[in-house]
C-alpha positions as CSV (number, residue, x, y, z in Angstrom):
1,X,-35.0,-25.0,-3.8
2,X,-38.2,-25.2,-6.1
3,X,-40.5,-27.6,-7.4
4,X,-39.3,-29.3,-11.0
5,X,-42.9,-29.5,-12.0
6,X,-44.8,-26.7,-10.5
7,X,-42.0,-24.0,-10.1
8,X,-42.9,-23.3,-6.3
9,X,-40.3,-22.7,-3.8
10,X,-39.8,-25.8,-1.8
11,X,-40.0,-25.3,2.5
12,X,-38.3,-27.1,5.1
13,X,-41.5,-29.2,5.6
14,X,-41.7,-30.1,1.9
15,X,-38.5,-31.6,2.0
16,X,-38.8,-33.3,5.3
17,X,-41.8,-34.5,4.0
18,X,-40.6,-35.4,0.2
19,X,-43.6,-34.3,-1.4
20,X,-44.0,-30.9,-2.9
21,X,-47.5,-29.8,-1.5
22,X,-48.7,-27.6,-3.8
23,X,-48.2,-30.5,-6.9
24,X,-48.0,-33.4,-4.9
25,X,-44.1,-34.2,-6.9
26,X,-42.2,-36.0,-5.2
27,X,-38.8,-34.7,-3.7
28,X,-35.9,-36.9,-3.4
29,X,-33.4,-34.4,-1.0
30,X,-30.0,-36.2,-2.1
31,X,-31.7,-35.6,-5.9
32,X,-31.9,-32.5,-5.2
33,X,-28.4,-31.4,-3.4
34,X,-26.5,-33.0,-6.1
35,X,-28.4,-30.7,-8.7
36,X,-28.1,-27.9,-6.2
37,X,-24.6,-28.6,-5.8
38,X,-23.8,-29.0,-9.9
39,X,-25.3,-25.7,-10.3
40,X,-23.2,-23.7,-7.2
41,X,-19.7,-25.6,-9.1
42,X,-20.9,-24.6,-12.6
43,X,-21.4,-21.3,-11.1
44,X,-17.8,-21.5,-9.3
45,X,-16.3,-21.9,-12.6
46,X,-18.2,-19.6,-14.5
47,X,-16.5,-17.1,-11.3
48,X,-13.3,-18.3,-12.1
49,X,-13.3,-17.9,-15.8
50,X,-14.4,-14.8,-15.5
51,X,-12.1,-14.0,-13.0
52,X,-9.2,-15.0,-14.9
53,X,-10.5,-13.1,-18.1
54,X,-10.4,-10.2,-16.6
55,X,-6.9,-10.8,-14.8
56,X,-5.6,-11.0,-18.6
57,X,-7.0,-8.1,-19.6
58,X,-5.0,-6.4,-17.0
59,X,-2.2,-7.7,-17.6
60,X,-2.6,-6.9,-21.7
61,X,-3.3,-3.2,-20.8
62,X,-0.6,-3.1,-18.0
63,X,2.3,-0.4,-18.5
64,X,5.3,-0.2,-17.0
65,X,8.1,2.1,-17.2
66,X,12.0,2.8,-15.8
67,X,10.5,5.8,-16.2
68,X,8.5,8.0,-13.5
69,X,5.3,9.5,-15.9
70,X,3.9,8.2,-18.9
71,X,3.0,10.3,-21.9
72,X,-0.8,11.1,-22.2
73,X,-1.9,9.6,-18.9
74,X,-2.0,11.4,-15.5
75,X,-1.5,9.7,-12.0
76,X,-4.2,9.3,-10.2
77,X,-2.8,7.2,-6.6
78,X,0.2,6.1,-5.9
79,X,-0.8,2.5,-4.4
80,X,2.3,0.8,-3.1
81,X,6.4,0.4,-3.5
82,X,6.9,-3.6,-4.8
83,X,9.3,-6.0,-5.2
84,X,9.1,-9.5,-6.9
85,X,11.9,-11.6,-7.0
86,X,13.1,-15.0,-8.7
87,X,15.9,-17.5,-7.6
88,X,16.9,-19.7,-10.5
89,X,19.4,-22.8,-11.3
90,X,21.3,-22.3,-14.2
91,X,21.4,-26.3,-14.9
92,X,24.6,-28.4,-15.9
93,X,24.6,-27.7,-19.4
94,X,24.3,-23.8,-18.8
95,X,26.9,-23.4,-16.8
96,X,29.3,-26.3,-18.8
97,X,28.2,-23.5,-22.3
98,X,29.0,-20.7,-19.9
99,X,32.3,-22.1,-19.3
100,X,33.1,-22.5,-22.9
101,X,31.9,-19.1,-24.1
102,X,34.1,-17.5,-21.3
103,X,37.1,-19.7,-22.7
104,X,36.7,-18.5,-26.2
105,X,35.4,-15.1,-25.3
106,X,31.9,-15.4,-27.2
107,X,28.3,-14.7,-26.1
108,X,26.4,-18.0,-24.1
109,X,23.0,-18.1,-25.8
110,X,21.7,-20.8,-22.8
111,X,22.7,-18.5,-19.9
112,X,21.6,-15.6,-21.2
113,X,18.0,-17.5,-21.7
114,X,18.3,-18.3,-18.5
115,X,18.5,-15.0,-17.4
116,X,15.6,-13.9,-19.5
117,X,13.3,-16.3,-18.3
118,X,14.2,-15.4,-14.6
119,X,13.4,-11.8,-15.8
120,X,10.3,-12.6,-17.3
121,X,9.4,-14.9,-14.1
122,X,10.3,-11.8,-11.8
123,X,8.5,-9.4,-14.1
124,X,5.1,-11.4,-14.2
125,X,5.0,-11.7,-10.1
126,X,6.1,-7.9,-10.1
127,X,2.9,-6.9,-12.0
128,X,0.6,-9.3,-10.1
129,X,1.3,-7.8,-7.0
130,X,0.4,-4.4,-8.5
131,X,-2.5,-6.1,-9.6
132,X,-3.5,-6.5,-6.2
133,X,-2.4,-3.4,-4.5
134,X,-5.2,-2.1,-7.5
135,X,-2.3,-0.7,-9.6
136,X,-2.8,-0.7,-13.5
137,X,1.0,0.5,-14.1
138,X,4.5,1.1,-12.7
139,X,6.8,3.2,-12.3
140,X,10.6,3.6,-11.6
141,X,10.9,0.1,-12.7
142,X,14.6,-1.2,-11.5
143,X,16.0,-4.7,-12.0
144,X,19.0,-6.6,-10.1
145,X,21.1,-9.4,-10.8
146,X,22.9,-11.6,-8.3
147,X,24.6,-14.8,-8.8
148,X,24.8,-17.1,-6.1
149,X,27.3,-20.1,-6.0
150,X,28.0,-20.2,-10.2
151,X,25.4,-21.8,-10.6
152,X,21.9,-19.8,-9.1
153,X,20.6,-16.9,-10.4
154,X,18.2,-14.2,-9.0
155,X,16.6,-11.3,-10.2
156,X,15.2,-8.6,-8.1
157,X,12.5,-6.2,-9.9
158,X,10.9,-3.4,-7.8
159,X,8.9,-0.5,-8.7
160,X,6.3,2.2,-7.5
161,X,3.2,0.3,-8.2
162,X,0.6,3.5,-9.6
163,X,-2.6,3.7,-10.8
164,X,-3.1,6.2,-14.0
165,X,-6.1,7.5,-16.3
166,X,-5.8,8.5,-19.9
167,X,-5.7,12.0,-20.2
């Protein structure tokens, strides 16, 4: 800790004492953790903004593939096989429109949405992990479908988490 007035760096003995000896301030401790401790949460969040800044622009640049190269980039590591999954309700009123589209034979717009967002939910977990195992693409991209009970979705995405450099 330092000194507010004189700008010296405050020992143990200063604060036991209260006074600042080279300036004579006074030093109220409890004054002087809460200001501490402002500064280490400000800090903290600055960290976490930054940290979840950075995260995004991962994710922006991420690529993915069913493929097992991309054009104009070379692998450099292949970091880890993943797998991300989602299990989903379909909810009443999907499956009651599901019912009805089957009846008439025509497309069902709410299960079908359904099924995209569990996609997009398994997708997003998918690149996260490669995110983590240091991976800034995937390969081999595969995804799976199983419906459980009429009425519960899941989607299984997997995929050779890699990490490539421009060529």
């Amino acid at each position: 800790m330092i000194c507010e007035k004189c700008g010296v760096e405050l020992t143990g003995e200063m604060l036991n004492s209260g006074f600042c000896y080279q300036c004579g301030q006074h030093i109220c401790i409890q004054e002087e953790i809460k200001i501490f401790n402002k500064k280490l949460e400000e800090e903290k969040l600055k960290q976490k903004i930054l940290k979840e800044k950075e995260l995004k622009d991962q994710i922006e640049n991420f690529l993915m593939t069913t493929g097992y190269n991309f054009e104009e980039y070379k692998i450099i590591r292949y970091n880890k096989v993943i797998c991300a999954e989602t299990v989903m309700g379909t909810g009443f009123f999907s499956e009651l429109s599901a019912g009805l589209s089957d009846f008439f034979g025509v497309e069902d717009d709410a299960f079908a949405s359904k099924l995209d967002e569990a996609r997009s939910s398994a997708t997003c977990k998918l690149v996260h992990k490669a995110i983590k195992v240091g991976a800034n693409a995937i390969l081999g991209v595969d995804f799976d479908y199983v419906l459980f009970n009429k009425n519960m979705i899941s989607v299984i995405v997997n995929g050779t988490a890699v990490t490539v450099e421009k060529m």
